[in-house]
C-alpha positions in Angstrom: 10.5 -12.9 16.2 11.2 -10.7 13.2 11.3 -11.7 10.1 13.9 -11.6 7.6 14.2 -11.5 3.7 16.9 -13.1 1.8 19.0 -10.1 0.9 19.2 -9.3 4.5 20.4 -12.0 5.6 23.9 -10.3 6.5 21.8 -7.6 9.1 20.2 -10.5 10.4 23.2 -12.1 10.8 25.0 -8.8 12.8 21.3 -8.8 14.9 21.5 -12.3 15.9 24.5 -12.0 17.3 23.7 -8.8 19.1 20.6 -11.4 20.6 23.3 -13.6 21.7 25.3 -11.2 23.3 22.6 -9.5 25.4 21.0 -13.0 26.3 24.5 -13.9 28.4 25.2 -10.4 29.3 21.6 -10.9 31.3 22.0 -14.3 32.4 25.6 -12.9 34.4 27.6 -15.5 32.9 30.0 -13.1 31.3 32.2 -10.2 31.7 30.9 -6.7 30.8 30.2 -7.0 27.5 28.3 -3.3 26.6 31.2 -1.8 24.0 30.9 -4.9 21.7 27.0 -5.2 21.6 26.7 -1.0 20.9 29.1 -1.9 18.2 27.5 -4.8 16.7 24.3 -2.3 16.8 25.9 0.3 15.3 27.4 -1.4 12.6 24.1 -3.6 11.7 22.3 -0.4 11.5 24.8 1.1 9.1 24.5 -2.2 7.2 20.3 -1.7 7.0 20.9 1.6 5.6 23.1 1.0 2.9 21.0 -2.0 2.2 18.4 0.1 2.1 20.0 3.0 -0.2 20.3 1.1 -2.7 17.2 -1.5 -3.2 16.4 -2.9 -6.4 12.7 -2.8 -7.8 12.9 -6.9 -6.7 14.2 -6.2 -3.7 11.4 -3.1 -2.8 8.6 -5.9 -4.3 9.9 -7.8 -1.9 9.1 -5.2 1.2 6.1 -4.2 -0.3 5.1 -8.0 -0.1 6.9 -8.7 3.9 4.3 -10.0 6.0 5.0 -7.6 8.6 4.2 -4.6 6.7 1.4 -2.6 7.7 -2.0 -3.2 6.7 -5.1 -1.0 5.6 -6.7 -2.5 8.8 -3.5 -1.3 10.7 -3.6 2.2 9.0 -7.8 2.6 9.9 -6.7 1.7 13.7 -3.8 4.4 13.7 -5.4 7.3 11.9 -9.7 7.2 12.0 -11.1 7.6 15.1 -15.4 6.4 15.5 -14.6 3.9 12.4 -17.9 2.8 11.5 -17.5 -0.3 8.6 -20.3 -0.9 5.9 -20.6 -4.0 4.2 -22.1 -5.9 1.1 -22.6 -4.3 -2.4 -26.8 -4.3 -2.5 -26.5 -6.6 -5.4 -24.7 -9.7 -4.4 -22.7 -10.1 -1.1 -20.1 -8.8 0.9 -16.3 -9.3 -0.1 -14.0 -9.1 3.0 -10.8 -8.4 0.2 -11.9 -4.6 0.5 -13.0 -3.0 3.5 -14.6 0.3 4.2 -16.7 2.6 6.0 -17.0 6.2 7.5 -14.4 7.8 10.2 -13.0 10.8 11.6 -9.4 11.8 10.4 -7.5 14.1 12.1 -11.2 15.7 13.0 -12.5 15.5 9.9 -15.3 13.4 8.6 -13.9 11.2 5.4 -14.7 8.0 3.5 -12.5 5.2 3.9 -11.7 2.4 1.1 -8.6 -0.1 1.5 -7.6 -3.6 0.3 -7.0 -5.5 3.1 -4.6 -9.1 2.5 -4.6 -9.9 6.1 -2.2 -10.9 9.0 -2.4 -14.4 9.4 -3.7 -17.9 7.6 -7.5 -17.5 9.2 -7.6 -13.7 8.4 -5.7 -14.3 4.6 -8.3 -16.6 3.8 -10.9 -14.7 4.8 -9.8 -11.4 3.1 -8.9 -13.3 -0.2 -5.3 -12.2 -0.4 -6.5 -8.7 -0.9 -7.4 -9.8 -4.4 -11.1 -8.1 -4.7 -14.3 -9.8 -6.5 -16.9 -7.5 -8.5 -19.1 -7.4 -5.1 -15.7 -5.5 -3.5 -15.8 -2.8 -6.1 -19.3 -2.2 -6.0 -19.0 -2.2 -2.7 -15.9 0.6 -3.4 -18.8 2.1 -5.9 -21.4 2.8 -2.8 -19.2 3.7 -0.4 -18.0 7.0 -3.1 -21.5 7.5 -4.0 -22.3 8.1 -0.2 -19.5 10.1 -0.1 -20.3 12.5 -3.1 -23.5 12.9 -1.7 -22.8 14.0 1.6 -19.5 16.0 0.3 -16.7 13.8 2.1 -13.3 13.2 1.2 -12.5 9.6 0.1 -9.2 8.1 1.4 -8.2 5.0 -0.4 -5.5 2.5 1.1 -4.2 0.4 -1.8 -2.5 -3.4 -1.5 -2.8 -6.0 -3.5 -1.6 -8.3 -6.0 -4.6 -7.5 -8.4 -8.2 -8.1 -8.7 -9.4 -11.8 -8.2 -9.2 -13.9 -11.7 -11.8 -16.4 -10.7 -14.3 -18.1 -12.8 -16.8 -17.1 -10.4 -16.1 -13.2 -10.4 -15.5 -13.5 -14.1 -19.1 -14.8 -14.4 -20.3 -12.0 -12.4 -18.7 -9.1 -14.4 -15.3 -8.4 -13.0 -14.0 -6.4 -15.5 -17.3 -4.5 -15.7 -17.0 -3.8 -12.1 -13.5 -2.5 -11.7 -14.5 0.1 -14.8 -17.2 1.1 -12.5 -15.4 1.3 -9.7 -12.4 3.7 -11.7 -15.3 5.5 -13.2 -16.5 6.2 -9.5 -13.1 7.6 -8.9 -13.4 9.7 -11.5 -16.4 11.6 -11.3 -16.3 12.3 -7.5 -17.2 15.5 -7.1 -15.0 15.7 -3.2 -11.4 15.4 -3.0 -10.0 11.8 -3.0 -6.2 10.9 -1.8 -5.3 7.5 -2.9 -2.0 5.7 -0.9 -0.2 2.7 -2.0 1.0 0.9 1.0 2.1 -2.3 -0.6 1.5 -3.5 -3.9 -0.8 -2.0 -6.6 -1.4 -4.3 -8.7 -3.1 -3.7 -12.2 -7.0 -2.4 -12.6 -7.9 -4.1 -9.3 -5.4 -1.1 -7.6 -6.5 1.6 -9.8 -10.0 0.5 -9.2 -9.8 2.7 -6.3 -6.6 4.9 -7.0 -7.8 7.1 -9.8 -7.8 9.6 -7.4 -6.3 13.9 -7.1 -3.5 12.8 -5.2 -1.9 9.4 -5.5 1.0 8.6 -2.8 3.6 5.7 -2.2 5.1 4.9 0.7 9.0 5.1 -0.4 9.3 0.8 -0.9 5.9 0.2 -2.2 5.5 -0.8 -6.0 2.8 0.3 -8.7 2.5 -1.8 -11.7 0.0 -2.8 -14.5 1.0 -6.5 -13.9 3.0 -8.2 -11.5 6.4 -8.7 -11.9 5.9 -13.0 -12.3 2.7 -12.2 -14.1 5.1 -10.0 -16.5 7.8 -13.0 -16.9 5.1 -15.3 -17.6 3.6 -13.2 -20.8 7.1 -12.3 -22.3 9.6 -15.1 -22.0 6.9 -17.8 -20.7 8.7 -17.8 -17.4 7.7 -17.0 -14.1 11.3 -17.9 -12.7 12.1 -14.6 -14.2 9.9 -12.1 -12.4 13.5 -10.4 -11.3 14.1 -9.3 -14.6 10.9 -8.5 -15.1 10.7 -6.0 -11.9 13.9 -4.9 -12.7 12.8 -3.7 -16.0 9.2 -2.7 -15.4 9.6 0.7 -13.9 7.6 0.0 -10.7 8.8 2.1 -8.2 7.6 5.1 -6.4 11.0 6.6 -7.4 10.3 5.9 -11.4 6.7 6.6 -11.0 7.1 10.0 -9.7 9.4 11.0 -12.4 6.6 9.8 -14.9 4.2 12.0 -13.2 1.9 9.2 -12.4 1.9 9.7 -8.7 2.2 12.9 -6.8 4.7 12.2 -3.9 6.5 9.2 -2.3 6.6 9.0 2.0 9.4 7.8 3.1 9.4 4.8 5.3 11.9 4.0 8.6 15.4 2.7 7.8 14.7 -1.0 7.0 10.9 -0.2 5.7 8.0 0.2 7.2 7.8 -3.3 8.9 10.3 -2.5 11.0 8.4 0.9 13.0 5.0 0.4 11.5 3.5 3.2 13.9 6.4 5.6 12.5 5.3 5.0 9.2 1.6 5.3 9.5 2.1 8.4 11.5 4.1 9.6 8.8 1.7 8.3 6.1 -0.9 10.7 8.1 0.8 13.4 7.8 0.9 13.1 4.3 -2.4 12.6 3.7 -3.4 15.5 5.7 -1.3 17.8 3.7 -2.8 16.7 0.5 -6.5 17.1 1.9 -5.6 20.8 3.0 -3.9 21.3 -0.5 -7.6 20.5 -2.3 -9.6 22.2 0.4 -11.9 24.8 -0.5 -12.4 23.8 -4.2 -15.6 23.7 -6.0 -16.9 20.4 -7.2 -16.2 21.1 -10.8 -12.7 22.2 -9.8 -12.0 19.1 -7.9 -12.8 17.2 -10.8 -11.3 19.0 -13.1 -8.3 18.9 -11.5 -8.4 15.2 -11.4 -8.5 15.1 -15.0 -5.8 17.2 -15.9 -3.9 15.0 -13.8 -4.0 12.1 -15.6 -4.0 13.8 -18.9 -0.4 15.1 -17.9 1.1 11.7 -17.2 4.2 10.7 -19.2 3.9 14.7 -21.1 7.2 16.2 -19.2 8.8 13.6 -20.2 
């Protein structure tokens, strides 16, 4: 059964009732009904696109948060083939919040790194939300190493809220760790593509999103804090976090004008929870593009590249 958000509640409406219609028009109880259900379907798809046309950044924090949206897990099924995980950071344990591992894309060999929230109450638990501890971005920080070292792109899938604020990962060097993990980012000598698929949320997104290319899916959001986080700092209200979105500048569409990402993928009419394998093929082909765009570069050139990048955001402005 799919589920809806609250401002689309007048599509679910229409698609409810186009449910109703083709349950009796099975059961044989009614005339021939087939004009008014193709009409109902045509006017609750018109309805998701204008809904869609016109989202505001709550509204897209809202997709990027639907529990039906794609996951990183979902994204490594479509797109790497031989998918080989590695776990544990050599120092302290293994933190299920990022996963990652070695694959074949497309028929090349790549590194993979993604925050993973989960699908369900078992595998949310387990996965921490996608909110990362210092043993996930150390983890991050041996997965690019092994990747520098054997010259293989890096691919990183980015979704969550933040990093985990714990007392625990405080007390073993969060902050340290996700300045690691960015530095990682940073000095790779291969070509890393970096995809927000959800949320990006503060230093535990760019963590592992410092990267040559940065992409959004088109209702994905990228943001230094969270919208409620945001609400709760400047009027001491998390009740707020609408105005806080709506003022924050955290869509792909804003970012791209800053220059702080490189290009947004669009996503099915109604986002990409409603054809997740359309998306992720499309998300593919992005990411394939933007490998073949920084193929054949020298090390230094990668990385030099990669500064001048960030150097130039917010300067055409």
């Amino acid at each position: 059964m799919r589920s809806y958000l609250d401002f689309e509640k007048p599509v679910a409406e229409l698609e409810a009732k186009v449910e109703e219609l083709r349950a009796i028009a099975e059961s044989g109880d009614a005339v021939a009904i087939g004009d008014e259900i193709q009409r109902l379907e045509v006017k609750a798809n018109q309805a998701l696109r204008d809904l869609y046309a016109q989202l505001t950044p709550w509204q897209k924090t809202m997709v990027a948060r639907h529990p039906e949206r794609p996951h990183t897990t979902d994204f490594v099924k479509a797109l790497v083939e031989d998918f080989t995980p590695l776990a544990g950071d050599r120092k302290f344990g293994e933190d299920e919040a990022i996963i990652g591992g070695f694959g074949r894309f497309r028929g090349e060999s790549v590194c993979i790194i993604g925050h993973e929230k989960g699908s369900d109450t078992e595998s949310r638990i387990r996965h921490n939300f996608g909110m990362a501890r210092p043993e996930g971005y150390r983890k991050a920080v041996r997965l690019m190493e092994l990747a520098d070292r054997f010259e293989l792109p890096v691919l990183s899938f980015v979704d969550t809220a933040g990093a985990y604020p714990g007392i625990g990962a405080e007390e073993r060097g969060q902050a340290e760790a996700i300045a690691r993990s960015t530095d990682a980012c940073l000095a790779l000598g291969v070509p890393n593509v970096a995809i927000v698929i959800g949320e990006g949320g503060s230093g535990g997104a760019i963590a592992v999103a410092a990267a040559n290319r940065v992409l959004m899916l088109e209702h994905s959001v990228y943001s230094v804090i969270s919208p409620e986080g945001a609400a709760s700092i400047l009027w001491r209200e998390p009740s707020k976090a609408q105005d806080a979105a709506n003022n924050m500048k955290i869509t792909a569409q804003d970012l791209l004008k800053f220059g702080v990402i490189d290009a947004i993928i669009p996503e099915p009419t109604g986002g990409a929870h409603r054809t997740p394998e359309k998306a992720i093929e499309t998300t593919g082909d992005f990411i394939q593009n933007a490998l073949k765009d920084l193929a054949g570069l020298s090390r230094d050139a990668v990385k030099r590249a990669r500064q001048d990048k960030f150097l130039m955001i917010g300067r055409s402005l």
